[in-house]
DSSP file (Angstrom, degrees, kcal/mol; ACC not computed):
  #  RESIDUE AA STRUCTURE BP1 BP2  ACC     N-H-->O    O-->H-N    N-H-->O    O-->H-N    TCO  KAPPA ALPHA  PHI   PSI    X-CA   Y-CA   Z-CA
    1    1 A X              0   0    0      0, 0.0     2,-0.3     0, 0.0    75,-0.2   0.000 360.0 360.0 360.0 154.5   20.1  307.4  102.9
    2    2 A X  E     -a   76   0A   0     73,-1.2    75,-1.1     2,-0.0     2,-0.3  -0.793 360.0-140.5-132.2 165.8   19.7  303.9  101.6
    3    3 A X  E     -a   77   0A   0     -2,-0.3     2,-0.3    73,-0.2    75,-0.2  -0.798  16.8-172.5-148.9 127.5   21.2  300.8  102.7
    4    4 A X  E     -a   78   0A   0     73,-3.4    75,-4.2    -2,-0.3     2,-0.8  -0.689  11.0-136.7-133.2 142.6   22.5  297.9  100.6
    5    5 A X  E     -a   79   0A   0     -2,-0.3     2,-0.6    73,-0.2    75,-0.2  -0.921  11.3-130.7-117.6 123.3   23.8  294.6  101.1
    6    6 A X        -     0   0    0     73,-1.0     2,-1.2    -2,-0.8    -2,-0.0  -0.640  28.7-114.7  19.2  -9.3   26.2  292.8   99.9
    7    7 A X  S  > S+     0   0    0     -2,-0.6     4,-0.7     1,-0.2    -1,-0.1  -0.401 117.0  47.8 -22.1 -13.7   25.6  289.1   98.6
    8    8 A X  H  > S+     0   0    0     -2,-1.2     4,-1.2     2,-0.1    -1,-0.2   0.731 108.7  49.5 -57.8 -46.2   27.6  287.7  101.1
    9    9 A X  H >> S+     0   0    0      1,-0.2     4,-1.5     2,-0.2     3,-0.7   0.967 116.5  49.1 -68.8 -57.4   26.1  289.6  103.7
   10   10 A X  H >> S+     0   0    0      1,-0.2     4,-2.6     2,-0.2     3,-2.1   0.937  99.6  56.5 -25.3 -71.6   23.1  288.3  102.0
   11   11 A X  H 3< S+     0   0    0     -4,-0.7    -1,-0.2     1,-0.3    -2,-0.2   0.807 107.5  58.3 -55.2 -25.7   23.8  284.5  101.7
   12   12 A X  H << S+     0   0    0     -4,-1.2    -1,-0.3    -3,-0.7     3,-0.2   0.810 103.2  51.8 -75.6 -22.8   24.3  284.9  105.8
   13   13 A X  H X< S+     0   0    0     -3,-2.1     3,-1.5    -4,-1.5    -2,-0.2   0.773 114.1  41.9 -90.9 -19.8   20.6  286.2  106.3
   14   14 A X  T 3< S+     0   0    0     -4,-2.6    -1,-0.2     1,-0.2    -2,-0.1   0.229 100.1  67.4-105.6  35.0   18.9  283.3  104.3
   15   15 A X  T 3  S+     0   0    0     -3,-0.2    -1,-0.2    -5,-0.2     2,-0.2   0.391  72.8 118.8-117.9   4.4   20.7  280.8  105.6
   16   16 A X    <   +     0   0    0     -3,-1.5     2,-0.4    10,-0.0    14,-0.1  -0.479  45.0 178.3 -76.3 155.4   19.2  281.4  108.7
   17   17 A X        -     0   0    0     -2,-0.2     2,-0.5     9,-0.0    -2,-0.1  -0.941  18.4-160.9-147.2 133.8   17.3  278.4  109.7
   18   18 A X        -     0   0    0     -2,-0.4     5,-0.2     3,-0.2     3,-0.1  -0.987  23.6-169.2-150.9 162.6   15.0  276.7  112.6
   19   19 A X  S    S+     0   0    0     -2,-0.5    -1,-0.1     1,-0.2     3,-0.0   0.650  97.7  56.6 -86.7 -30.0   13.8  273.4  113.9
   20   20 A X  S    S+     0   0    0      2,-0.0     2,-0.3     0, 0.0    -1,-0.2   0.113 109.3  39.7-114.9  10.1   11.3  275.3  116.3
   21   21 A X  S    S-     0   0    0     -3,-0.1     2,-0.4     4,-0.0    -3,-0.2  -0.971  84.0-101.9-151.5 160.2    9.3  277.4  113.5
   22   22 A X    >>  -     0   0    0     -2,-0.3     3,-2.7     1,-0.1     4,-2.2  -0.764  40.6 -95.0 -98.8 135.8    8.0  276.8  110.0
   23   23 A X  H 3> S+     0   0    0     -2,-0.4     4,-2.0     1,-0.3    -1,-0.1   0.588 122.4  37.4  38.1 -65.9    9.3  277.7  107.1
   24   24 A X  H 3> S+     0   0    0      2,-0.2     4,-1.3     1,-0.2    -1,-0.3   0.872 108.7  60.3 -78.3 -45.6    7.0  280.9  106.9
   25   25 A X  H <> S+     0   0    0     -3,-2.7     4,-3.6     2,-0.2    -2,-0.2   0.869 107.2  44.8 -30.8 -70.1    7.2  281.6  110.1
   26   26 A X  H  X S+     0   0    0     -4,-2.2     4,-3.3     2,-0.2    -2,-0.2   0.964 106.8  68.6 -58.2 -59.7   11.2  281.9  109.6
   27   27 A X  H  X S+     0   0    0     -4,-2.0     4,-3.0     2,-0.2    -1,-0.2   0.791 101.0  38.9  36.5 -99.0   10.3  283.9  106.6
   28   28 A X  H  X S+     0   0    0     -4,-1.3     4,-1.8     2,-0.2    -2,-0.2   0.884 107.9  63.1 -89.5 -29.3    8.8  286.9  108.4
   29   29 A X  H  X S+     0   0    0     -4,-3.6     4,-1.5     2,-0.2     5,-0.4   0.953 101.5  50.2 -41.2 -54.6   11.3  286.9  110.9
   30   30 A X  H  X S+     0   0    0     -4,-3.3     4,-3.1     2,-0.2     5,-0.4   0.937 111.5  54.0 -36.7 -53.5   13.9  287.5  108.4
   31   31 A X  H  X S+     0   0    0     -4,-3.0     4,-1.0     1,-0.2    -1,-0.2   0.921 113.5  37.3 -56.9 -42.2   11.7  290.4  107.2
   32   32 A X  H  X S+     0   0    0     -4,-1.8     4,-4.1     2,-0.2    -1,-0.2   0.698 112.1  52.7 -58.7 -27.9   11.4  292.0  110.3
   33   33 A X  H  X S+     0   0    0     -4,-1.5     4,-1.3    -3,-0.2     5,-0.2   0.746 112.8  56.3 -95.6 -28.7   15.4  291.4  111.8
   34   34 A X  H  < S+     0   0    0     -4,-3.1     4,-0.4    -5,-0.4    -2,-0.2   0.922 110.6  43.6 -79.7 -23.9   16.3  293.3  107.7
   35   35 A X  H  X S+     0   0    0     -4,-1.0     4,-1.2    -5,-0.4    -2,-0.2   0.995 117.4  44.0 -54.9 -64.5   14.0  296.4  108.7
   36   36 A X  H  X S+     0   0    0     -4,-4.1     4,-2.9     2,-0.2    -3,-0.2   0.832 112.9  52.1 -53.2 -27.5   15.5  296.6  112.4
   37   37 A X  H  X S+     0   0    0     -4,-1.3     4,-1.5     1,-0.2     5,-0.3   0.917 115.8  39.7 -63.2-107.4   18.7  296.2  110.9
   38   38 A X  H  > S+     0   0    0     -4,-0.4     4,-0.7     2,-0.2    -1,-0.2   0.470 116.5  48.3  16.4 -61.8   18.0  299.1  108.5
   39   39 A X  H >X S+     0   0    0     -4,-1.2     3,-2.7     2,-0.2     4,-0.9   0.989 111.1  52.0 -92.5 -72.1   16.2  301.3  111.0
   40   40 A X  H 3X S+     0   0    0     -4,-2.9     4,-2.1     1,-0.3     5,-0.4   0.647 111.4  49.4 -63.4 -29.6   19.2  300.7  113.6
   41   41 A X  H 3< S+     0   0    0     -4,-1.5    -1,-0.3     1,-0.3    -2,-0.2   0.628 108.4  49.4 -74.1 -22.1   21.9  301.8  110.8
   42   42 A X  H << S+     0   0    0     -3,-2.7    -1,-0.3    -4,-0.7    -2,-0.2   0.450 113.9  50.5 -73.4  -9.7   20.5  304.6  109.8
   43   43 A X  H  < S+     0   0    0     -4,-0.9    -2,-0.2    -3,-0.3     3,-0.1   0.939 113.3  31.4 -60.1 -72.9   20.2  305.5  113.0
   44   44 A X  S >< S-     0   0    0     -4,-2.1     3,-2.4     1,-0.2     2,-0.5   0.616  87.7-178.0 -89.4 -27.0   23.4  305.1  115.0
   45   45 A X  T 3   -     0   0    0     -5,-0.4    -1,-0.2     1,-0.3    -2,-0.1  -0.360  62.0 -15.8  79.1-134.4   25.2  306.0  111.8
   46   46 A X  T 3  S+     0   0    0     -2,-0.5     2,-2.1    -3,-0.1    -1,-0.3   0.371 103.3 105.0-104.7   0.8   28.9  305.9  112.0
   47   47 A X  S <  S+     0   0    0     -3,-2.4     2,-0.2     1,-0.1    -1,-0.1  -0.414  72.3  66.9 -74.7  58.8   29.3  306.0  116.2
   48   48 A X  S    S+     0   0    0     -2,-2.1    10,-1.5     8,-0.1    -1,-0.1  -0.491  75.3 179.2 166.9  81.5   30.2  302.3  116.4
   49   49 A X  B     -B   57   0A   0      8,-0.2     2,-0.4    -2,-0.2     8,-0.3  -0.506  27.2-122.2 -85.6 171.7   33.9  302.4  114.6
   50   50 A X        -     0   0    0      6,-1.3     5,-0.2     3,-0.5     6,-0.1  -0.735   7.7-134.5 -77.2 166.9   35.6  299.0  114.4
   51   51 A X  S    S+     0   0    0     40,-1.4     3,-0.1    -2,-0.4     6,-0.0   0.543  94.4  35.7 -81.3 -13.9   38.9  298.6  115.9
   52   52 A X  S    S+     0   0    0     39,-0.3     2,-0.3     1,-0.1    -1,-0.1   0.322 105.9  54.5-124.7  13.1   40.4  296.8  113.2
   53   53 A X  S    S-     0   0    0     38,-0.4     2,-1.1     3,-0.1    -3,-0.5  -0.989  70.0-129.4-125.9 150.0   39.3  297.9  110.1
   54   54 A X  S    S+     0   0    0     -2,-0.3     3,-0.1     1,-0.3    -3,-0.1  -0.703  85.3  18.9 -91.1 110.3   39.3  300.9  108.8
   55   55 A X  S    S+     0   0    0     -2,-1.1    -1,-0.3     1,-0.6    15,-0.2   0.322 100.6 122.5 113.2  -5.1   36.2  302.6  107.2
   56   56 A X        -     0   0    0     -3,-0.4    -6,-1.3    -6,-0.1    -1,-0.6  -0.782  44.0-171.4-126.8 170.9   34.1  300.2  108.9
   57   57 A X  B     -BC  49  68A   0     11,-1.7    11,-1.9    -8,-0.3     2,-0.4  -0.847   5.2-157.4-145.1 147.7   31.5  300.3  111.2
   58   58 A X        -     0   0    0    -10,-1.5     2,-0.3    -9,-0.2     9,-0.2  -0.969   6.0-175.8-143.3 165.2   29.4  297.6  113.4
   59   59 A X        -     0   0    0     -2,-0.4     7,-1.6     7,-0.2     2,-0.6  -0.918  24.4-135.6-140.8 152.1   25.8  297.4  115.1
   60   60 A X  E     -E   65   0B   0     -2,-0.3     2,-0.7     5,-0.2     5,-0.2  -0.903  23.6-177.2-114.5  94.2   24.6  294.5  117.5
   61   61 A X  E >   -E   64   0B   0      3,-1.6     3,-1.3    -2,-0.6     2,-0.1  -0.846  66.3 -52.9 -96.7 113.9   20.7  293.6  116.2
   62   62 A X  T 3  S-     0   0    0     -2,-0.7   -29,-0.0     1,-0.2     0, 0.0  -0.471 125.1 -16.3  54.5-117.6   19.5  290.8  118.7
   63   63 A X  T 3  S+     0   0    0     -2,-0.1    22,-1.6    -3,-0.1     2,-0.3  -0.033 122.9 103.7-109.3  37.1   22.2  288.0  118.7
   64   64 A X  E <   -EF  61  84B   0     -3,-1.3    -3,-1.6    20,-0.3     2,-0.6  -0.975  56.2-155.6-104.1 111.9   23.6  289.5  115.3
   65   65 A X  E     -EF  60  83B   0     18,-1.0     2,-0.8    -2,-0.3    18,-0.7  -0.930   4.9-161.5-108.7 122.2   26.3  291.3  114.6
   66   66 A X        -     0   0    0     -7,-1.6    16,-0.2    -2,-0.6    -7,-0.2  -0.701   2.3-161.1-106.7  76.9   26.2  293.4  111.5
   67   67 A X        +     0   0    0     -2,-0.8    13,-2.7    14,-0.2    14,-1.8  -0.382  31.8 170.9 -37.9 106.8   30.1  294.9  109.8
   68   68 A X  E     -CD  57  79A   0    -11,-1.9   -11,-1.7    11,-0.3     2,-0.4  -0.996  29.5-146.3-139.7 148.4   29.0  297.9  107.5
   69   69 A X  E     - D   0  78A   0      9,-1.3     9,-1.2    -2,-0.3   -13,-0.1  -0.968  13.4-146.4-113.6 111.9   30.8  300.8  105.5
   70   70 A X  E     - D   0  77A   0     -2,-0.4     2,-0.3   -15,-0.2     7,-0.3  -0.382   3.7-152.9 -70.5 148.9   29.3  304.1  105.1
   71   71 A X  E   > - D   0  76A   0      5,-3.6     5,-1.5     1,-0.1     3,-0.4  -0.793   6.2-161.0-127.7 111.4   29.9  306.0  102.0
   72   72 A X  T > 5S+     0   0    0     -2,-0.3     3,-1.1     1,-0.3    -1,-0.1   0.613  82.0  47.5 -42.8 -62.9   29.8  310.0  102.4
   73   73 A X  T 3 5S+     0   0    0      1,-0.2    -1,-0.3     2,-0.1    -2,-0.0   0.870 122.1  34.3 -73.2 -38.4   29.3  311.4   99.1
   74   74 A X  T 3 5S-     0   0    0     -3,-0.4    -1,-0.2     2,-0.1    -2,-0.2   0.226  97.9-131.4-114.2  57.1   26.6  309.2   98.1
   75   75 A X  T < 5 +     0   0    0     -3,-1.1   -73,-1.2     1,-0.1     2,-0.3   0.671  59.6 130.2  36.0  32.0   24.7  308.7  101.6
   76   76 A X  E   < -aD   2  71A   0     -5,-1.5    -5,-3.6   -75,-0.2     2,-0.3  -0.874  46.0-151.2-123.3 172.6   24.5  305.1  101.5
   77   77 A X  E     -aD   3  70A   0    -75,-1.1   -73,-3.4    -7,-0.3     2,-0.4  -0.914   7.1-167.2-103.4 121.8   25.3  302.3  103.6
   78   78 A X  E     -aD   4  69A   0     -9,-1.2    -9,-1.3    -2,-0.3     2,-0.3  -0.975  14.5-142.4-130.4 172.3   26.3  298.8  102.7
   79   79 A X  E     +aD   5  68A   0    -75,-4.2   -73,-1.0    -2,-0.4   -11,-0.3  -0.737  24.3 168.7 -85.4 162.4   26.5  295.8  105.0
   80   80 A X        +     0   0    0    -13,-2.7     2,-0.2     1,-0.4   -12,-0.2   0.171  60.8  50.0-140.1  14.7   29.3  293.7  104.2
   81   81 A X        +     0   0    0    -14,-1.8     2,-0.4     2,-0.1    -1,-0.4  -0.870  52.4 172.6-141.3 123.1   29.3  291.3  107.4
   82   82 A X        +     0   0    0     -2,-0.2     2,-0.2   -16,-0.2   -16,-0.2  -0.999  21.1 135.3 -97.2 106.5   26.4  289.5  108.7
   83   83 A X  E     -F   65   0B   0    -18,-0.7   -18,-1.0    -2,-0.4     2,-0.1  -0.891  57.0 -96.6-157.4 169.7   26.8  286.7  111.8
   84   84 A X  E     -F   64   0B   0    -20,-0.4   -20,-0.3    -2,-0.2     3,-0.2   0.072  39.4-129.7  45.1 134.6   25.7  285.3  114.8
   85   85 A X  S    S+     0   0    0    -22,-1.6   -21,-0.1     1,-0.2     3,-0.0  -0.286 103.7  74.3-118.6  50.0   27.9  286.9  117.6
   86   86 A X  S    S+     0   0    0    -23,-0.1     2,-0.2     0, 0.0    -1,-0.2   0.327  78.3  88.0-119.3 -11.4   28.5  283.6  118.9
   87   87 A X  S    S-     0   0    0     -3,-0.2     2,-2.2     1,-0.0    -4,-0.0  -0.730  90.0-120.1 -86.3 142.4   30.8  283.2  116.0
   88   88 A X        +     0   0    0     -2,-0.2     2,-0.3    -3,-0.0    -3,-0.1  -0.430  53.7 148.1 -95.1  68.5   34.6  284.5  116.9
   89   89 A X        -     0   0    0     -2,-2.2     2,-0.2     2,-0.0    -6,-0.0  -0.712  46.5-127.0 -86.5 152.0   35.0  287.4  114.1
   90   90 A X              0   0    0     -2,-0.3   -40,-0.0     1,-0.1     0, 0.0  -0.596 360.0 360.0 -87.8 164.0   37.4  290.4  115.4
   91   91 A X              0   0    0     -2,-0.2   -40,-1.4   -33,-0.0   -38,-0.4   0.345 360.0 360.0-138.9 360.0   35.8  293.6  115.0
């Protein structure tokens, strides 16, 4: 199984940002939060429906909440929502 992201989904993970770490720092946190991310969606799979979409699927990594669509015949996963769960998306 693979998992693939979107360019949206994308444009939400590098646009993460801090005041309180450098640049590099920030960096390898990003690398690490797209592994767990990864790990945890191959993991958990499909068990996490939304409620208001159909086909779709959600995980909570740290203060993140990640909208992804499985597809069956060719075993992949792609994200296609990335945010901050402090932001008011329905799910």
């Amino acid at each position: 199984m693979k998992v693939y992201w979107t360019k949206t989904a994308l444009n939400k993970l590098f646009n993460i940002k801090s005041q309180y770490f450098s640049e590099e720092e920030t960096a390898e946190y990003k690398e690490r939060l797209v592994l767990e991310i990864e790990k945890k969606i191959i993991e958990t799979g499909t068990l996490f429906s939304s409620l208001n979409y159909e086909n779709r699927y959600y995980i909570k990594v740290k203060p993140y909440i990640i909208s992804f669509k499985f597809f069956p015949e060719e075993g992949n996963y792609i994200i296609i929502a990335f945010q901050h769960e402090k932001q008011n998306k329905k799910y």
